[in-house]
C-alpha positions in Angstrom: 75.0 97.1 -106.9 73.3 94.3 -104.2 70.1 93.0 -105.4 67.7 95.4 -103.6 69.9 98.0 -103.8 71.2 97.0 -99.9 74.7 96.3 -99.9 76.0 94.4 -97.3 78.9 93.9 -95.5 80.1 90.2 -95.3 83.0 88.7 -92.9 83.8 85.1 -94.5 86.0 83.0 -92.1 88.2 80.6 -94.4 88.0 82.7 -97.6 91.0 81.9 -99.3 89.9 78.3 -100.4 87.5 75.8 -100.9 83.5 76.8 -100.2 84.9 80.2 -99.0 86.7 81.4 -101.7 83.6 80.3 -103.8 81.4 82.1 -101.7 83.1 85.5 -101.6 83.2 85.4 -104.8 79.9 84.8 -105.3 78.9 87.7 -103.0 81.5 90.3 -104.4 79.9 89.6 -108.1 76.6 90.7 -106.6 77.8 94.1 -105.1 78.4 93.1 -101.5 81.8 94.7 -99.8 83.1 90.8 -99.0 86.1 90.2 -96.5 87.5 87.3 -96.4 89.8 85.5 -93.9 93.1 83.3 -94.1 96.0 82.1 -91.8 98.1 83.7 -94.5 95.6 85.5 -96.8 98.4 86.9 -99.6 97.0 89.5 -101.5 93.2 90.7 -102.0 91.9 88.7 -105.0 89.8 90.4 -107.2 86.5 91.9 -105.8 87.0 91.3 -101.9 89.2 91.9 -99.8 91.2 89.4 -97.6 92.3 89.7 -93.7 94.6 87.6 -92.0 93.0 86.1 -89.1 93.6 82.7 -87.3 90.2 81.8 -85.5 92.7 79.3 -82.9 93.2 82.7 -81.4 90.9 85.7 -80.0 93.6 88.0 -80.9 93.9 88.0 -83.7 90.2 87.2 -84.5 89.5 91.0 -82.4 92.3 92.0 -84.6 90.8 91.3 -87.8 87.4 92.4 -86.9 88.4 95.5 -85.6 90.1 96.4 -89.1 86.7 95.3 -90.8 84.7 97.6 -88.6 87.8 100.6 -89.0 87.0 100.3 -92.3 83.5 99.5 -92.9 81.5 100.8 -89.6 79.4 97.9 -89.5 79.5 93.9 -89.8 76.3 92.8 -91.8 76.8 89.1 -91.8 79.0 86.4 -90.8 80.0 83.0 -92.6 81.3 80.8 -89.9 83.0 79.1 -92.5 86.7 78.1 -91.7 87.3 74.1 -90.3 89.3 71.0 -90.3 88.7 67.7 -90.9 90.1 64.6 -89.2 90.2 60.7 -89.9 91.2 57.7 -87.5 89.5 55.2 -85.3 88.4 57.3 -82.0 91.2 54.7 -80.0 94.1 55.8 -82.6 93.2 59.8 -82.2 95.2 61.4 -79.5 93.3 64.0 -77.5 95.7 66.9 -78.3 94.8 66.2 -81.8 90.7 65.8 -80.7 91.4 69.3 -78.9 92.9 70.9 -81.6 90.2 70.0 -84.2 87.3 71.1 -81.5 89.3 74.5 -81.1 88.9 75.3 -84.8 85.7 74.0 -85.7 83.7 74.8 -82.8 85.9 77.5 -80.3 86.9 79.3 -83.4 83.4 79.9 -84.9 82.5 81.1 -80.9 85.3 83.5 -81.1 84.1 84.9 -84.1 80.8 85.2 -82.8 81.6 86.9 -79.7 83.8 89.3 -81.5 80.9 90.2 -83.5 78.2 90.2 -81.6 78.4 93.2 -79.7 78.1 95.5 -83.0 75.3 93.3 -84.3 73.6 93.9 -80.9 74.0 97.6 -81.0 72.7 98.0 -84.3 69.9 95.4 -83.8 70.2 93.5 -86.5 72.7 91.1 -88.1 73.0 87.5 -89.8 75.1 84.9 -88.5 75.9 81.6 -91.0 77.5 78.6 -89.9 78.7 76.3 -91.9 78.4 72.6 -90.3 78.0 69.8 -92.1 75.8 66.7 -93.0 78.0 64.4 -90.8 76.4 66.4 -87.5 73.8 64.5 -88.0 75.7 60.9 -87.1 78.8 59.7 -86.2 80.7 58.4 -88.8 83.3 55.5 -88.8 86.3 56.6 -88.3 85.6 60.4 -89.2 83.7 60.3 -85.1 85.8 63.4 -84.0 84.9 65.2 -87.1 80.9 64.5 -86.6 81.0 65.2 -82.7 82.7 68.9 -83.8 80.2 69.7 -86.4 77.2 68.7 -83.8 78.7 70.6 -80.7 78.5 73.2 -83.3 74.8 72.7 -83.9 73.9 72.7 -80.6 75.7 75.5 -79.4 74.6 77.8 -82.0 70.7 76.3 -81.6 71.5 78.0 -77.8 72.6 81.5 -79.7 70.0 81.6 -82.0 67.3 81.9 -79.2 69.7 83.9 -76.9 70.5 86.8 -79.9 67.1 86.9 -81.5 65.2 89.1 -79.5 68.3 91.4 -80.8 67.1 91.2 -84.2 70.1 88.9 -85.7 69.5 85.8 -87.4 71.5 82.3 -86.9 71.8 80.0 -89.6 72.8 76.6 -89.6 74.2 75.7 -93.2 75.0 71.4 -93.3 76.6 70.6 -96.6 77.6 67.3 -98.0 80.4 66.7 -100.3 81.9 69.3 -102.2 85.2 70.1 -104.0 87.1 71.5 -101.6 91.1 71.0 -100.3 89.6 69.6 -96.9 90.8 66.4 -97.5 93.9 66.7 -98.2 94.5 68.9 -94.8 92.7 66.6 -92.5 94.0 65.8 -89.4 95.6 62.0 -89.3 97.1 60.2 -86.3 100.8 59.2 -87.0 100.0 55.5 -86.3 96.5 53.4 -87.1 96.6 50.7 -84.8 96.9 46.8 -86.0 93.1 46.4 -85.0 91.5 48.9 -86.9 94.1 48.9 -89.8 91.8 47.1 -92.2 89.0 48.3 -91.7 90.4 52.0 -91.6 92.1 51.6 -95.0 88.5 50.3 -96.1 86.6 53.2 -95.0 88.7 55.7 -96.3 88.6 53.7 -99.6 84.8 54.2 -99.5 85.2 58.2 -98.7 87.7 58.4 -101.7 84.8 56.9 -103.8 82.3 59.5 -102.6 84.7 62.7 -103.3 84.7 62.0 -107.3 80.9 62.6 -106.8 81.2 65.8 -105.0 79.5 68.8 -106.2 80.9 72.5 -107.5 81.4 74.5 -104.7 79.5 77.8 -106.9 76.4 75.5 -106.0 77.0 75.7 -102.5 77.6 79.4 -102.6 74.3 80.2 -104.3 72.4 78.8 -101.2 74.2 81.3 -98.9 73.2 84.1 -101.6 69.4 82.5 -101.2 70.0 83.2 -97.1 71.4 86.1 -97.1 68.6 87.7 -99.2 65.4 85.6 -97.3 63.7 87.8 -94.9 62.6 84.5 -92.6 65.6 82.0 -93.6 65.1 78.9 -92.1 66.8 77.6 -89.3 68.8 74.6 -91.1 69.7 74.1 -94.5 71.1 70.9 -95.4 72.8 70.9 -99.1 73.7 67.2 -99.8 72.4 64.8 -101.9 71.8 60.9 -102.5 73.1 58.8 -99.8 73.9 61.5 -97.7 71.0 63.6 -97.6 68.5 59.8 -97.7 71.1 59.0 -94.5 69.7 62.2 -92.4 66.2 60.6 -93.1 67.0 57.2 -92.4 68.0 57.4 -89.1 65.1 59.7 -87.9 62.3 56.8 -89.1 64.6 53.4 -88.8 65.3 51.7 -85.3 69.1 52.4 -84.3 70.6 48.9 -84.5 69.0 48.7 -88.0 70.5 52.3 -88.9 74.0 51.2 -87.4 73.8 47.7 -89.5 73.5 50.0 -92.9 76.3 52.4 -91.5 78.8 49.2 -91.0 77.4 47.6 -94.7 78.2 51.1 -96.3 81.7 51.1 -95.2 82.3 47.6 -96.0 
């Protein structure tokens, strides 16, 4: 049984893999009725269930709620937690790809939401998670489409919080750092990196390989959803990073810009 004896009904978008899977898992162990979602799910691992749902479109988002709430009655809380990456100078990315990376990461967590909502609203209450990430916070070299996703994602759901409070649902913004996840290896790449940024492209991505063999267990990332689910007055952003990353958040709230973009350029070099 759910500690407290509540148990909850969890939709996790992106639950076959990576911090999803972990976090299902997690949730499922303590009692909760977890659903989990995937382009092509396979079959229900054990203790949750998985739902094919593909959050690029609201069809088969509705679908995939609507079998939830034929089976359950109710949505409890949502895990916006599906994504993509990308890598590439800005110049080299062509905007189809830039559309089709803000169409996951931010359109998909707004059909989710608006597939949702309507049941939270009715039931006045509900919990809402999304999963960002610590790269909201600045634009990273030659990861600047990933970072401009994951902050039109803050700000947008910094609008819903206040919008779908007085209904009595929550919205969380979750930023993590590096964890042990497949994202890498499915990020989005342009075809060809042009002769000028070559170099220092291949240098970068040198430096983000480095960083990966310090990334953390994704059970520790799932413990802090456990933490939100279960807080009566979460707060309104967690960020779960460490080192560099988490010191980087900090740094560029008390430094001058030019002086915070002169450590950005040193760190990739």
């Amino acid at each position: 049984m759910a500690r407290g004896g509540y148990v909850q009904v969890v939709l996790v978008t992106g639950g076959s893999s990576g911090l999803g899977k972990a976090i299902c898992e997690r949730l499922s162990a303590l009692g909760h009725r977890v659903y989990g979602t995937g382009r092509n799910p396979g079959q229900d691992p054990s203790g949750y269930h998985l739902v094919a749902m593909d959050i690029s479109d609201s069809a088969s988002v509705d679908k995939a709620v609507a079998e939830i709430l034929q089976r359950e009655g109710r949505i409890d809380v949502v895990v916006n937690n599906a994504g993509l990456g990308i890598q590439g100078a800005v110049e080299d990315v062509d905007p189809d790809m830039a559309l089709r990376l803000l169409n996951i990461n931010v359109l998909g967590a707004h059909r989710v939401c608006r597939a949702v909502l309507p049941g939270m609203r009715e039931r006045k209450q509900g919990s809402i998670i999304q999963i960002s990430s610590i790269a909201a916070n600045f634009g990273l070299p030659y990861r600047g489409f990933y970072s401009a996703s994951k902050a039109a994602l803050d700000r947008w759901t910094e609008a819903m919080r206040v919008e779908v409070k007085p209904f009595g649902i929550r919205v969380v913004t979750v930023q993590p750092g590096e964890f042990r996840t497949g994202i890498a290896d499915s990020r989005l790449r342009p075809e060809l990196i042009g002769p000028a940024y070559r170099e220092r492209y291949a240098k970068a991505m040198e430096v983000l390989g480095g960083s990966l063999h310090y990334s953390r267990d994704p059970a520790e990332f799932s413990a802090v959803i456990v933490r939100i689910i279960a807080d009566p007055r979460p707060k309104t952003v967690y960020r779960v990073a460490q080192g560099v990353q988490k010191l980087s958040v900090l740094a560029k709230k008390l430094l001058p810009g030019h002086t915070f973009e002169r450590m950005v350029t040193k760190h990739y070099e």
